[in-house]
C-alpha positions in Angstrom: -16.7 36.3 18.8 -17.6 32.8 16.7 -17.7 29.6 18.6 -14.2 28.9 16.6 -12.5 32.1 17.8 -13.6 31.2 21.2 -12.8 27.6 21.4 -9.4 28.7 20.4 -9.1 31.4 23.0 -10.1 29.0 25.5 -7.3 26.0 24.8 -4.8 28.9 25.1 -5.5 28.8 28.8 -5.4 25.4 29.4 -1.5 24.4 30.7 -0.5 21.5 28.9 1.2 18.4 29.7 2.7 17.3 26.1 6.1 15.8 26.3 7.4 14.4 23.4 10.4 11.6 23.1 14.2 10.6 23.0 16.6 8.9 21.1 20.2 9.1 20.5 19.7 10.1 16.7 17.6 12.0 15.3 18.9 12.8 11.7 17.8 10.6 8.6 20.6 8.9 6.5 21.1 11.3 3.5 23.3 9.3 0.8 21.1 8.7 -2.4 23.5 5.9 -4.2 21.0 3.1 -6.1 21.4 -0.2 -7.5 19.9 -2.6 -9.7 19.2 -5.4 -9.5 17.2 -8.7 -11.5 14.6 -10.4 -10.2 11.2 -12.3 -11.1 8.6 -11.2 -8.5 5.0 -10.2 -8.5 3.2 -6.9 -7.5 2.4 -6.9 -4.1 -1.5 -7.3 -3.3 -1.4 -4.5 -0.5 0.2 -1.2 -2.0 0.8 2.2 -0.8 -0.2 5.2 -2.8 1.3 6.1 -5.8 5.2 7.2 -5.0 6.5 9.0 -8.4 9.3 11.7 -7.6 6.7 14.4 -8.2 3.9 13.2 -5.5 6.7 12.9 -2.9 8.0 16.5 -3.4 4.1 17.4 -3.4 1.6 15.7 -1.5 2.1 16.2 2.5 0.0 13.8 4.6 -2.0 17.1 6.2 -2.7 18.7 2.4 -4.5 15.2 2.3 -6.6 15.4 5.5 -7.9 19.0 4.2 -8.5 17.8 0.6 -10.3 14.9 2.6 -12.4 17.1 5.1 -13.0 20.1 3.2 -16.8 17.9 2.3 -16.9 16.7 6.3 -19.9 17.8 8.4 -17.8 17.9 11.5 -16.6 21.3 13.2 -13.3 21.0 13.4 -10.2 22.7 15.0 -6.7 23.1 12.9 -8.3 21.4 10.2 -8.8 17.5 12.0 -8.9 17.9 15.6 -12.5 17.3 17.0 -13.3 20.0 19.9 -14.7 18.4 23.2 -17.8 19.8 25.0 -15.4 21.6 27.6 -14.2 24.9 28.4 -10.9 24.6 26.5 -11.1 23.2 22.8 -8.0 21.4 23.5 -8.7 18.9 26.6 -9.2 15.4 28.0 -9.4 14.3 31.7 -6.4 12.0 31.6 -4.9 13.1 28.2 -2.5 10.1 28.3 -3.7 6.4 27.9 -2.5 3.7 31.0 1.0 1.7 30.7 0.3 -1.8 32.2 2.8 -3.0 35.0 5.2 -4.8 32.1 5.8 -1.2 30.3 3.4 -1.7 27.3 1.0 1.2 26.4 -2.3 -0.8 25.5 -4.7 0.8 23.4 -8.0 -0.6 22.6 -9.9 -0.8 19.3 -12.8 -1.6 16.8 -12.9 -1.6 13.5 -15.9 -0.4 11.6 -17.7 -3.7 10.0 -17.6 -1.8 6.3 -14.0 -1.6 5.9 -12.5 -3.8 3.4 -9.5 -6.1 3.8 -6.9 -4.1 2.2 -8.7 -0.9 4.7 -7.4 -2.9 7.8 -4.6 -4.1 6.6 -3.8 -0.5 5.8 -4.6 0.9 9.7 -3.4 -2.6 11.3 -0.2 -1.9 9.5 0.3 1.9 10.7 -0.4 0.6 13.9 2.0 -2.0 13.9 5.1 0.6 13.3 4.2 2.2 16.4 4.6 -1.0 18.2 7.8 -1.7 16.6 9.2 1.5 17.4 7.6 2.7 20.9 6.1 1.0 23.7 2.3 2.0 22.5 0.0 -1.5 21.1 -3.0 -1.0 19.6 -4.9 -4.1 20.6 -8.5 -5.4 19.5 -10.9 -4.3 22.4 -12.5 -7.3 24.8 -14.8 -4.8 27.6 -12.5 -2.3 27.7 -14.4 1.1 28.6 -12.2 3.0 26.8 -11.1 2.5 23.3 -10.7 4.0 19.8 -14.0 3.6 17.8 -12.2 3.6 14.1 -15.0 4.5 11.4 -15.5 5.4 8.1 -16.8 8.5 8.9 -17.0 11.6 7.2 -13.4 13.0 7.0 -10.1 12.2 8.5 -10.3 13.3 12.0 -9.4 12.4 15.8 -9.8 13.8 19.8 -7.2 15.1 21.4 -5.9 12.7 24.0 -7.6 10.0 25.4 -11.2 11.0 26.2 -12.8 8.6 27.5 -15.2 5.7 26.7 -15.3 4.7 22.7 -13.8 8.1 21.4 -14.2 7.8 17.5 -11.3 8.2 15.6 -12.6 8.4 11.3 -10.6 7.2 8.9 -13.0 7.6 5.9 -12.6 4.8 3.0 -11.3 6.4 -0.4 -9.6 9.0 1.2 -7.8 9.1 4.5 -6.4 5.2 4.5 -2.7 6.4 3.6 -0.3 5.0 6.3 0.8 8.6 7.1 -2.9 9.6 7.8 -3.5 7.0 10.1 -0.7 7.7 11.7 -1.5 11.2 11.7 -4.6 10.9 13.3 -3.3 8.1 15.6 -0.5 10.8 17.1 -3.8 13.3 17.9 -5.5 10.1 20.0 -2.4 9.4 22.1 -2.3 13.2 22.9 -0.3 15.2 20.4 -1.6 18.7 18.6 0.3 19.7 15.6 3.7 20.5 15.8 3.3 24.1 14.5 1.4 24.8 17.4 4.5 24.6 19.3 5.3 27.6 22.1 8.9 28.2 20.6 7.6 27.4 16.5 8.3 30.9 16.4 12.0 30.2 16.3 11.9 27.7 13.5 9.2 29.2 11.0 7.4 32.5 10.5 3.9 32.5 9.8 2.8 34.2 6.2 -0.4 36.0 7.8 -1.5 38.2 4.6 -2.0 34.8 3.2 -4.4 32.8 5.4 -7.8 34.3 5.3 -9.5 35.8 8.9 -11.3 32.5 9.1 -8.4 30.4 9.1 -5.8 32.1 10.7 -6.9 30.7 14.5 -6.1 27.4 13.2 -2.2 28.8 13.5 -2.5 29.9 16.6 0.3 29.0 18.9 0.2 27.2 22.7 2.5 29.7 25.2 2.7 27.0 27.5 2.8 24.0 25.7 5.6 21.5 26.9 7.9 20.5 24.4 9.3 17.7 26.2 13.5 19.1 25.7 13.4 18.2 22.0 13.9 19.6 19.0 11.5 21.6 16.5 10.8 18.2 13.8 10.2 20.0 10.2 9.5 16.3 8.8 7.0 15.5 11.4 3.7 13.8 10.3 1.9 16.3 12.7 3.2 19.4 10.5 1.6 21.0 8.3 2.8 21.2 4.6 4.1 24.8 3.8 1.0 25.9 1.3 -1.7 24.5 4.4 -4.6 27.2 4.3 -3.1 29.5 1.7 -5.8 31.8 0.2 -3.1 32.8 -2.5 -2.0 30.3 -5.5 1.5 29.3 -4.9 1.9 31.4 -1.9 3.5 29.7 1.4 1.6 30.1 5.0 4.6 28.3 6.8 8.2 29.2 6.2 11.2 27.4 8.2 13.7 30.0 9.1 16.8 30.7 8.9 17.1 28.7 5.4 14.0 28.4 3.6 15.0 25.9 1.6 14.1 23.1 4.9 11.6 20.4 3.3 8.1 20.7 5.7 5.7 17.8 5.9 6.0 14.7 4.6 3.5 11.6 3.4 5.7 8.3 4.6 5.0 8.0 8.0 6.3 8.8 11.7 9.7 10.5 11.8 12.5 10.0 14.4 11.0 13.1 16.2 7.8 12.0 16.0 9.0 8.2 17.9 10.8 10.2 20.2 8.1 12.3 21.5 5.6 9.5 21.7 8.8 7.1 23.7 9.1 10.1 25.8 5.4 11.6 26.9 4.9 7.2 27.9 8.4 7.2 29.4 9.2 4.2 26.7 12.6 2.4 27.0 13.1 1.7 23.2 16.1 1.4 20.7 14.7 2.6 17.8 15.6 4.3 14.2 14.4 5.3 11.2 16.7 5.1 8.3 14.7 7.2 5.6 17.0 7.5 2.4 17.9 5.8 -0.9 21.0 4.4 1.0 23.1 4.4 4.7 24.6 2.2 6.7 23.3 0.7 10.6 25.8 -1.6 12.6 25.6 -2.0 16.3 26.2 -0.2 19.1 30.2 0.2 19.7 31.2 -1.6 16.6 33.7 -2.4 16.2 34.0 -2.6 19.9 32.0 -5.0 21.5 28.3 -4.6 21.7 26.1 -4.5 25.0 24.4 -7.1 26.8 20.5 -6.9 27.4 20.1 -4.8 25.0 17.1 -5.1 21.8 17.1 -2.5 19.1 15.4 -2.1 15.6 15.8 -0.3 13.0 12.9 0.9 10.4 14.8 1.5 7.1 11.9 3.2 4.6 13.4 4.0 1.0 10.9 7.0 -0.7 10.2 4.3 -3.8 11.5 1.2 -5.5 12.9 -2.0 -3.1 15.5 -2.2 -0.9 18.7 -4.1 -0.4 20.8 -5.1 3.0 24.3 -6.3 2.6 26.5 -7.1 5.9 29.8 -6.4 5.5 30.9 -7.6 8.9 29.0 -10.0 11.3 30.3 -11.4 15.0 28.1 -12.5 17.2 28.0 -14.6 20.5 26.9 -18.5 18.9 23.9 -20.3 20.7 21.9 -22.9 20.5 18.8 -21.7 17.5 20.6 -18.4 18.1 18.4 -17.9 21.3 20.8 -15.9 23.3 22.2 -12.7 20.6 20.9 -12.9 17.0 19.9 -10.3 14.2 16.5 -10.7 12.6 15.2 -9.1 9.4 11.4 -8.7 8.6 10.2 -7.7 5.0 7.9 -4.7 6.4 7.6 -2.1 8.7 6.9 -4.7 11.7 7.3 -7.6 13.5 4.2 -8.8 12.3 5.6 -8.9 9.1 7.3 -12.1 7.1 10.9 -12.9 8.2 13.5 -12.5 5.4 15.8 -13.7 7.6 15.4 -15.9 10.9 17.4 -15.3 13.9 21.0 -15.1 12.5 24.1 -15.4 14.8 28.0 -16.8 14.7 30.3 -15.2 12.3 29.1 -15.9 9.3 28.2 -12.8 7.3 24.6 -13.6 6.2 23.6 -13.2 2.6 22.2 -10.3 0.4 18.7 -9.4 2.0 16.0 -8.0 -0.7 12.3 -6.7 0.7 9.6 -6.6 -1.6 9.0 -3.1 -0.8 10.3 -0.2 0.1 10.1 -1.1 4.3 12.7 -3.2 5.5 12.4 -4.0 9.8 15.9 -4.8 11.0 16.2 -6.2 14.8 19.3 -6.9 17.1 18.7 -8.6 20.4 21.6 -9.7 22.7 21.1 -11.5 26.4 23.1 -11.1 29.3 25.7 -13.3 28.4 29.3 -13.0 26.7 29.5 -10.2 23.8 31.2 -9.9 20.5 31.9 -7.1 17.8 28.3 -7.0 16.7 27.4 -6.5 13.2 28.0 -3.6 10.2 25.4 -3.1 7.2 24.4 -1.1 4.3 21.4 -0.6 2.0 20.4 0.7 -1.0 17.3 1.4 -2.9 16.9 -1.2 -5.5 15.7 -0.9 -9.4 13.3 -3.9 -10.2 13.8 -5.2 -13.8 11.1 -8.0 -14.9 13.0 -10.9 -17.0 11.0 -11.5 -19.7 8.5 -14.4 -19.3 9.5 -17.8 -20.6 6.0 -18.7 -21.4 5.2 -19.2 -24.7 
């Protein structure tokens, strides 16, 4: 048996304590209505990969990774997952990293001195939607023991779980500093395998054996007693693998969702609703939080047009596939303060909080004004104290069709 084969064997005996997360909804806006609109503006300095039609449909964010590690020196397991020096391939001693005392998952890090400024504002910008949509920080390390190491190393590639001490985590220049692989390889530190290795994947794809060679079919190995933490099968999770992953035959699939093999697998934009769930879950997070992926939908708050809650604070990531978007309110009540410090909307052009505010904290009944990002991430949040409530707030976007005027310079 080769040390693969065995490593394999071994994590099957290991009993493992995944559980993955909650939230109310689950399902991505679907509508695909666009506008256009005119505008002046410049290109952004920081941009993600190319996003034609044809590269979305295409490129998953694990067909990456292998294009990535096929030149890597490192052994590794399903393709990214560094084994440790243990008897199962798939273990940590405390898999999960601490919550502090006010809820917050801290994470320590470094940042290997090579990278670039557009490389870390690439990671520091993947790590910032985790923070706006689960309770995890990623936070520069002081004297931390443990901590991510994150190097341009040889690949894209990560440990299971949290290790111990300054487990590397490589996010190689030129190659793996996609959002989505980040991300990716992110998941694997905080203690997630790929989601095809599920116990019950067998319910939700079949595995195309005559088509993954002998020395690749352990990598599709399922984990009998993996914890799935009550929630559902995610075909759009960034920890799936793309449908052609390890085929050994040209335009042959290796993963096929059943009943309807039409489902979409993989994806290259980034965590999914699954994927925030099973990360607010395994850290018992208490977060409102939704991703709006479409051309167009719609987001208002809770109970509208009922009254909203008190004490409640709630975000919404809406990511478009391309283009800009747009945010129109077509109803807005809210409880008036003083600056808006008791319930107020706020809208950030980005993924984040850290990102610039497009608009401050909003409240009254006033219905704001049309709201246009500069990209295709638009971070919409809704905070409301303990005080008196109103009917809240109703919204709709739409991606958004730049067209240049001409310049006036002669």
């Amino acid at each position: 048996m080769d040390l693969k084969m065995f490593l394999v064997f071994a994590a099957f005996l290991l009993h493992t304590t995944l559980s993955f997360p909650i939230q109310d909804n689950y399902e991505n806006s679907t509508a695909t209505t666009e506008a256009t609109i005119e505008v002046t503006t410049q290109e952004d300095a920081y941009e993600s990969p190319p996003t034609t039609e044809s590269d979305l449909e295409d490129e998953v964010i694990f067909n990456r990774i292998l294009e990535v590690n096929k030149d890597s020196s490192r052994y590794l397991l399903e393709g990214d997952i560094v084994p440790q020096r243990v008897r199962s391939a798939f273990s940590c001693r405390q898999c999960n990293w601490p919550k502090s005392s006010d809820g917050i998952v801290r994470i320590p890090y470094v940042l290997d001195p090579t990278y670039e400024e557009s490389h870390i504002k690439g990671i520091q910008d993947a790590m910032a939607e985790f923070e706006a949509l689960t309770c995890i920080s990623f936070v520069k390390r002081n004297e931390e023991r443990d901590y991510l190491n994150i190097q341009s190393a040889d690949g894209c590639w990560s440990n299971y779980g949290k290790v111990g001490g300054g487990q590397i985590v490589s996010v190689m220049k030129g190659g793996c500093t996609w959002k989505g692989v980040i991300q990716h390889e992110l998941e694997h530190a905080l203690g997630f395998l790929h989601e095809h290795s599920r116990s019950d994947r067998d319910n939700y794809v079949k595995i195309m054996w005559d088509y993954i060679s002998p020395q690749d079919r352990p990598d599709f190995k399922k984990f009998e007693n993996s914890k799935n933490l009550d929630l559902p099968y995610d075909y759009s999770s960034v920890m799936h693998y793309g449908p052609y992953t390890f085929s050994n035959t040209t335009g042959k699939a290796t993963i096929v969702p059943i009943p309807d093999q039409s489902v979409h697998i993989g994806q290259r934009q980034g965590l999914s609703n699954l994927d925030v769930a099973k990360i607010n879950k395994l850290y018992s997070c208490h977060r409102c939080s939704t991703i709006l992926d479409a051309a167009s939908g719609s987001l208002s708050s809770a109970n509208y047009p009922s009254n909203y809650s008190d004490n409640t604070n709630c975000v919404w990531l809406l990511r478009t596939r391309s283009k800009k978007i747009s945010l129109q309110f077509q109803a807005f009540d809210l409880q008036k303060t003083t600056d808006c410090q008791g319930d107020y909307v706020k809208v950030y052009d980005g993924s984040s909080k850290s990102s610039p505010v497009l608009m401050d904290k909003t409240c009254g009944s006033n219905i704001p004004k049309e709201l246009v990002a500069s990209s295709n991430l638009m971070l919409v949040e809704f905070v409301t104290d303990g005080a008196k409530t109103a009917s809240g707030f109703k919204a709709t976007f739409t991606s958004v069709r730049i067209q240049r005027k001409p310049s006036t310079r002669n």
